[in-house]
TORPA-138244 format. One record per residue (C-alpha): residue in one letter; x, y, z. Coordinates in steps of 0.02 Angstrom, whole numbers, plus 50000, padded with zeros to 5 digits. Example, Ala and Ser with C-alpha at 12.3 -4.5 7.8 and 13.67 -1.06 7.14 Angstrom:
<sites>
A506154977550390;S506844994750357;
</sites>
This chain:
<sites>
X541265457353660;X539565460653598;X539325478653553;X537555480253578;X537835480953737;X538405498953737;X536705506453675;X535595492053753;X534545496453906;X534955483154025;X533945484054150;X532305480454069;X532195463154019;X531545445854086;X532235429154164;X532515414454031;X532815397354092;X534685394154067;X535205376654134;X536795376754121;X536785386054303;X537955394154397;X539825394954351;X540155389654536;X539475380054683;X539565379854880;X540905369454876;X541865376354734;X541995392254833;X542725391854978;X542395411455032;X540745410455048;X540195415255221;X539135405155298;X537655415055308;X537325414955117;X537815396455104;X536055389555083;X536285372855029;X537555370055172;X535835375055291;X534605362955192;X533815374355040;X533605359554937;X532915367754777;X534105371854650;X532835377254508;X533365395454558;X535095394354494;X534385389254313;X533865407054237;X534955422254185;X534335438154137;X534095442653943;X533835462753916;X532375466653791;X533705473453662;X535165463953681;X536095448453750;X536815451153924;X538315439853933;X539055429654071;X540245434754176;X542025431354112;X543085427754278;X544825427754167;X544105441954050;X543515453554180;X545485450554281;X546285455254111;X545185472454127;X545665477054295;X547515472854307;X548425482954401;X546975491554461;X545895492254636;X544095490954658;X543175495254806;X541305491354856;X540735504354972;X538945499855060;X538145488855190;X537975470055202;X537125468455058;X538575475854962;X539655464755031;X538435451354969;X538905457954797;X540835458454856;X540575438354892;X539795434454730;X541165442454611;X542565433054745;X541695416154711;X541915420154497;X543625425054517;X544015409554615;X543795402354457;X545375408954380;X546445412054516;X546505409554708;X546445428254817;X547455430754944;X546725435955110;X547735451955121;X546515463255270;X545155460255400;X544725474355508;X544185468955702;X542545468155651;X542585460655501;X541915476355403;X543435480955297;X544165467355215;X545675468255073;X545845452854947;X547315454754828;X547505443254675;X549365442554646;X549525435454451;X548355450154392;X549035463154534;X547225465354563;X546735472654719;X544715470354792;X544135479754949;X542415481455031;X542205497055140;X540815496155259;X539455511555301;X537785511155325;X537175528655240;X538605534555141;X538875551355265;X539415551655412;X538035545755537;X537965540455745;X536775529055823;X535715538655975;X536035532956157;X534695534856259;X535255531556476;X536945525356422;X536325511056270;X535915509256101;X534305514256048;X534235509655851;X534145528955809;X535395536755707;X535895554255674;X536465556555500;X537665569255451;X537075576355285;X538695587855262;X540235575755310;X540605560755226;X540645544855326;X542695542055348;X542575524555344;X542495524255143;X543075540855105;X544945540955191;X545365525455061;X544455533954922;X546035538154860;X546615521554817;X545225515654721;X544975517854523;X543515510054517;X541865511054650;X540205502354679;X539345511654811;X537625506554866;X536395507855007;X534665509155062;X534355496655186;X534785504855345;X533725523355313;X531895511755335;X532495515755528;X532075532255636;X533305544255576;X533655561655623;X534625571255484;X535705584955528;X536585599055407;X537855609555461;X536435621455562;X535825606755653;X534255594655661;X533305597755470;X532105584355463;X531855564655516;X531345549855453;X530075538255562;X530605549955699;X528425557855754;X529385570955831;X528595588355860;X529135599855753;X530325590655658;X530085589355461;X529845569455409;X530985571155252;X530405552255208;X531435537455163;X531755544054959;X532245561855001;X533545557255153;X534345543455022;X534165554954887;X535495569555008;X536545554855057;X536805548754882;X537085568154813;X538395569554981;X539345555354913;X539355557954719;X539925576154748;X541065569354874;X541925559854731;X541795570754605;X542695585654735;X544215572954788;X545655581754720;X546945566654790;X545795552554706;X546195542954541;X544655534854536;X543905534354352;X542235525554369;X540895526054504;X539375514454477;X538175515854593;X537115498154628;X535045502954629;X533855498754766;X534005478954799;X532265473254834;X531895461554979;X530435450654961;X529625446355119;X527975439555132;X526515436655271;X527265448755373;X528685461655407;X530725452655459;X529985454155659;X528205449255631;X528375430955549;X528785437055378;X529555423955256;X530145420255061;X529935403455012;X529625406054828;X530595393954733;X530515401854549;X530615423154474;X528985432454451;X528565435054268;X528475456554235;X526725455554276;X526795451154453;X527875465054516;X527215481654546;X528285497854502;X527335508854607;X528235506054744;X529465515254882;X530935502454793;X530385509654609;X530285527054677;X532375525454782;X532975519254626;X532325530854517;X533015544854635;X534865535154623;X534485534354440;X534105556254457;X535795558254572;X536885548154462;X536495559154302;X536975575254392;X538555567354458;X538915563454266;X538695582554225;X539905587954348;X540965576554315;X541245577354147;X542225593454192;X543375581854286;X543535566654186;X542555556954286;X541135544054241;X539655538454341;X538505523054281;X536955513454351;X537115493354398;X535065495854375;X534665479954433;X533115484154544;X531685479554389;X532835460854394;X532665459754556;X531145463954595;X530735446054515;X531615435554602;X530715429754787;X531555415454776;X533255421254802;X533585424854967;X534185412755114;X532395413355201;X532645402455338;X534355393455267;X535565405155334;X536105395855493;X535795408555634;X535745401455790;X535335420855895;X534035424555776;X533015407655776;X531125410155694;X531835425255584;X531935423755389;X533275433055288;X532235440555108;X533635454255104;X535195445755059;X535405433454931;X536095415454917;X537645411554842;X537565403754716;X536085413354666;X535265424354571;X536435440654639;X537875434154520;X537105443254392;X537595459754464;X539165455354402;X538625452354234;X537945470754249;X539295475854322;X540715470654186;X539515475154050;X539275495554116;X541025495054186;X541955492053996;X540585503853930;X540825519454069;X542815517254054;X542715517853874;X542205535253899;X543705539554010;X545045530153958;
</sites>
């Protein structure tokens, strides 16, 4: 295990051809849903599964399916986020399957909780579904859904937080769902909005509502008195890519190769979430160095950033949504495996420091 690693800045860094691919394929992997499966809906270029990411400083190494099983024997590991989480979830299922088959072990009615146990290794893998973290409602208006939320700054959404206490190790993300009309509530009532043009009502912005959500949650963790868990990592801003147009307005991503650095553009609301997740998860780590608990950054948003040619597009087999492209989630195989090579790399370095 390369020791660089623990001093190396991982997240800045470029794509390198790497031919040798991915370490599975759609039919190697029989747990990927069908939404992500692009070559099962007719993506036909594969060029995008040939590059891995090489940090400036250091070599990033694959992920090791058998050693990363070894590290969390015994041990339960929850993903706590939105669909795009569980995007992650499906990627490190699909390495896994390499070394040994999960067992199916939970599925909620709605297929938002889901519990996959991986008997030889006593290995336990959950993904806990919430959309912002706290505890949040979507607004009826004459008795139907309007695609307004309220978001509860001040409680904790209970869908993650009442099986906190089995976890000892968490990747909690989001971002996706607060580019929607929000209104944010503390425990006085109504502070501020997002998208909401509503008289008299602060517009906090996308950034600063994340930035509460993120601090609710981290503090949330860090103030569990029943939890074991050691090591939180939260996963940055996940860029989407869409071009000629918004997800509703003909907008597409049919880029078949990364951007070099020069084509992205930092100056942007992705570059200014994930520096505010970078901000939260350094005053987590203050506090919870008092409790011997570590927080860590899967920093992939810079990585991401260059890769357009990622996502499903129009491969992702929805037959309600016909005309729509998907540039938020990624394809599996794809170029999202590499959050787990981020992910073992900060996990052995953060429990190092709590072990």
């Amino acid at each position: 295990y390369d020791d660089g690693i623990s001093k190396c800045d991982l997240s800045k860094g470029h794509w390198i051809p790497d031919l040798r691919g991915s370490l599975y394929t759609n039919s190697s992997c029989t747990t990927i849903p069908d939404s992500k499966n692009c070559f099962h809906h007719g993506r036909s270029d594969r060029d995008f599964l040939n590059w891995r990411w090489k940090p400036d400083q250091c070599n990033l190494p694959r992920f090791d399916p058998k050693a990363f099983l070894d590290f969390v024997k015994g041990k339960t590991l929850g993903f706590v986020g939105d669909s795009v989480a569980r995007n992650h979830m499906e990627s490190l299922l699909c390495l896994l399957s390499k070394v040994e088959t999960p067992k199916d072990e939970y599925k909620d009615s709605e297929d938002r909780k889901r519990i996959w146990y991986f008997p030889k290794h006593d290995f336990t893998l959950m993904i806990l579904w919430s959309r912002y973290l706290v505890s949040a409602e979507e607004r009826m208006v004459n008795g139907s859904v309007s695609g307004n939320f309220n978001l509860h700054l001040h409680k904790i959404d209970e869908e993650w937080s009442k099986d906190l206490p089995l976890l000892d190790y968490v990747i909690i993300s989001a971002a996706h769902w607060f580019f929607r009309p929000i209104f944010v509530h503390n425990s006085t009532g109504i502070v501020g909005c997002v998208y909401c043009n509503t008289p008299n009502v602060k517009d906090y912005g996308v950034g600063f509502t994340l930035k509460l959500a993120f601090r609710s949650a981290l503090n949330h963790i860090n103030n569990c008195k029943t939890c074991k868990v050691r090591v939180t990592l939260v996963r940055t801003f996940s860029p989407a890519h869409f071009e000629d147009g918004a997800w509703n307005t003909g907008g597409r991503c049919n880029r078949t190769s990364p951007l070099g650095e020069s084509e992205i553009n930092l100056g942007t609301t992705e570059w200014e979430l994930r520096s505010m997740q970078m901000k939260e998860i350094e005053k987590a780590n203050i506090k919870g160095a008092k409790v011997g608990r570590r927080f860590g950054a899967l920093d992939i948003t810079r990585a991401m950033l260059m890769r357009p040619d990622g996502h499903p597009n129009e491969f992702w087999g929805n037959k309600w949504m016909k005309g729509y492209n998907d540039c938020v989630h990624w394809c599996l195989p794809g170029p999202v495996d590499v959050w787990n090579d981020f992910m073992m790399a900060v996990l052995r370095r953060e429990a190092s420091f709590v072990s």
